[in-house]
C-alpha positions in Angstrom: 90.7 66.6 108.1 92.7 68.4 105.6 89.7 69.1 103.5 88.1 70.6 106.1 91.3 73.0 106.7 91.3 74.2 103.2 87.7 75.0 103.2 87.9 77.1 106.1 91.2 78.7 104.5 89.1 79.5 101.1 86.1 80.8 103.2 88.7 82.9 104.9 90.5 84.2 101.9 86.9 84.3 99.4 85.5 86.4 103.2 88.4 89.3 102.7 88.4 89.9 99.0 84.2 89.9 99.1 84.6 92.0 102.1 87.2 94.3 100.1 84.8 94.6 96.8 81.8 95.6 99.2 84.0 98.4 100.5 82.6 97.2 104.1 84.6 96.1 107.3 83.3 92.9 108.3 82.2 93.0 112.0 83.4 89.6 113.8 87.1 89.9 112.6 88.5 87.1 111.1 85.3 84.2 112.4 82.9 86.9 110.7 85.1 87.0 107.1 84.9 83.4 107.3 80.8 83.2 108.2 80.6 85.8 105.3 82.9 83.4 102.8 81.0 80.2 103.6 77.6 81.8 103.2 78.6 83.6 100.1 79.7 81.0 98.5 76.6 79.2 99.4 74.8 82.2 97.7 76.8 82.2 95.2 76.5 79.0 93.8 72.6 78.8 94.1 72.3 82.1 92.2 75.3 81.8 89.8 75.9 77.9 89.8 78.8 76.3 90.0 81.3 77.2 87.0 84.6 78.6 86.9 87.7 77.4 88.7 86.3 74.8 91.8 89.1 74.9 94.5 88.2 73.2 97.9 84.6 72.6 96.4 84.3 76.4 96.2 83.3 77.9 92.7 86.2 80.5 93.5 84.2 83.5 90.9 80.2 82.9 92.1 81.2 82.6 95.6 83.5 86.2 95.2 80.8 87.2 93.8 78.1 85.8 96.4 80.6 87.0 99.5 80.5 90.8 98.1 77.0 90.9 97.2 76.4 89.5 101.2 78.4 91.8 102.4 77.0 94.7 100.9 73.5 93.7 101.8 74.6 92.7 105.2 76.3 96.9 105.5 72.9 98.0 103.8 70.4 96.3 106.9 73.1 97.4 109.7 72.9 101.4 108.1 69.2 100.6 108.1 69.0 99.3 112.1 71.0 102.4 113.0 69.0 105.0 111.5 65.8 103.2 113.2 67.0 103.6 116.6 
């Protein structure tokens, strides 16, 4: 249980500083930070690997790292959508 509480708190916290790096506002508030944290850390750590401090089973550094680049791209394909239409 706890476990699970302290990944969704590093998801959270790994969601705003990527989000801050990209220079992007999330959309989805706080449940779209932590979507964004858990998927870049995913991305992260299949680009990257796993090194650097591991908190929670987060690779804190590749999954900052992941969570900006995610963000960015994710900013870069909603600018795209809304010049289409």
């Amino acid at each position: 249980m706890w476990g699970i509480i302290l990944s969704i708190i590093l998801a959270v916290i790994i969601g705003l500083i990527g989000d801050a790096l990209a220079g992007h506002n999330m959309p989805g508030g706080i449940i779209g930070v932590m979507v964004a944290g858990f998927v870049g850390a995913w991305l992260g750590a299949l680009l990257l690997g796993n090194w650097g401090p591991v908190i929670g089973n987060f690779a804190v550094i590749p999954a900052i790292i992941g969570t900006a680049l995610f963000v960015f791209l994710l900013g870069l394909v909603s600018r795209l959508f809304r010049q289409a239409a």
